[in-house]
C-alpha positions as CSV (number, residue, x, y, z in Angstrom):
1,X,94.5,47.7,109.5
2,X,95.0,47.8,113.2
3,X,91.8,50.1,114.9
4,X,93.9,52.9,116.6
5,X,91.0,54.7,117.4
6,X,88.7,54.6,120.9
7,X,84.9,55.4,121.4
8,X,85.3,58.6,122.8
9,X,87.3,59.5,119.6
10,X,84.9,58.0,117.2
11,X,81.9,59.7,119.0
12,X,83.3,63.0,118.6
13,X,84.1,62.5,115.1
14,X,80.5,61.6,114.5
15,X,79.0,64.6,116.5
16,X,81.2,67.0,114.3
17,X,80.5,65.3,111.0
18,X,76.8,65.5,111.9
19,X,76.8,69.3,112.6
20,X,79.0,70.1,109.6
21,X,76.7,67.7,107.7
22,X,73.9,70.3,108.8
23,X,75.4,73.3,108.0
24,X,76.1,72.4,104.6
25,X,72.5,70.6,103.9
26,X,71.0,74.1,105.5
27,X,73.1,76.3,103.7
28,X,74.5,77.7,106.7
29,X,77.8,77.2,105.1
30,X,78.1,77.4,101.3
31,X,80.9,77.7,98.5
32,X,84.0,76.4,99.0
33,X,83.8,76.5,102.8
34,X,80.9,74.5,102.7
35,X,82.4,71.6,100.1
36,X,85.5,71.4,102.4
37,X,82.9,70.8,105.5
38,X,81.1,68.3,103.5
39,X,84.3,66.5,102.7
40,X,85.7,66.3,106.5
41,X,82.5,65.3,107.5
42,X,82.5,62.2,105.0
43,X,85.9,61.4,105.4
44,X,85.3,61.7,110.1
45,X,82.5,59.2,109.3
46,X,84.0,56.7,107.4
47,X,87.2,57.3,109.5
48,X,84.8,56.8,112.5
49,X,83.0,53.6,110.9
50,X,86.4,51.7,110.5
51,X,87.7,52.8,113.8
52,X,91.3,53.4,111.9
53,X,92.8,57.1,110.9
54,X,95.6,56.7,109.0
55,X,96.9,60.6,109.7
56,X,97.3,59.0,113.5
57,X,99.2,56.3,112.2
58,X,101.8,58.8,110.6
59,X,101.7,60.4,113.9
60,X,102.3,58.1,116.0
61,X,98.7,58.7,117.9
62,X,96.7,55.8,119.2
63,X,93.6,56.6,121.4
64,X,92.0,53.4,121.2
65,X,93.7,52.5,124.7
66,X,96.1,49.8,126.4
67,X,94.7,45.9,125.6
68,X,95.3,43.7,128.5
C-alpha cells in the first residue's frame, strides 16, 4: 500500500471524524443518520491512521505531495 494521502488531508479527516464522533456519542445525531456518522467517522480514522484511501486510488487522487 502506497500512502497517497498528506497531513493536511489526514488532519482534516481526524477533525471531522472527531466532531461526528461527538454528535453521535451526545445524541445530537441519532437513527440511521447518526450510525452512517459513526461509520464515516471510523472508517476517516482508520483511513487517516494508514495514510492510504483506497476511494483516491480509484480516482486517480494523491495529496500526499511530489517526493524529491
Amino acid at each position: 500500500m502506497k500512502k497517497n494521502m498528506g497531513n493536511a488531508d489526514r488532519f482534516i479527516r481526524i477533525f471531522v471524524a472527531v466532531i461526528f464522533a461527538i454528535l453521535y456519542l451526545t445524541n445530537t445525531v441519532s437513527g440511521t443518520l447518526g450510525i452512517i456518522f459513526l461509520a464515516i467517522a471510523i472508517i476517516f480514522l482508520l483511513t487517516s491512521f494508514i495514510s492510504f484511501c483506497p476511494l483516491y486510488t480509484v480516482i486517480g487522487v494523491n495529496t500526499c505531495g511530489k517526493k524529491k
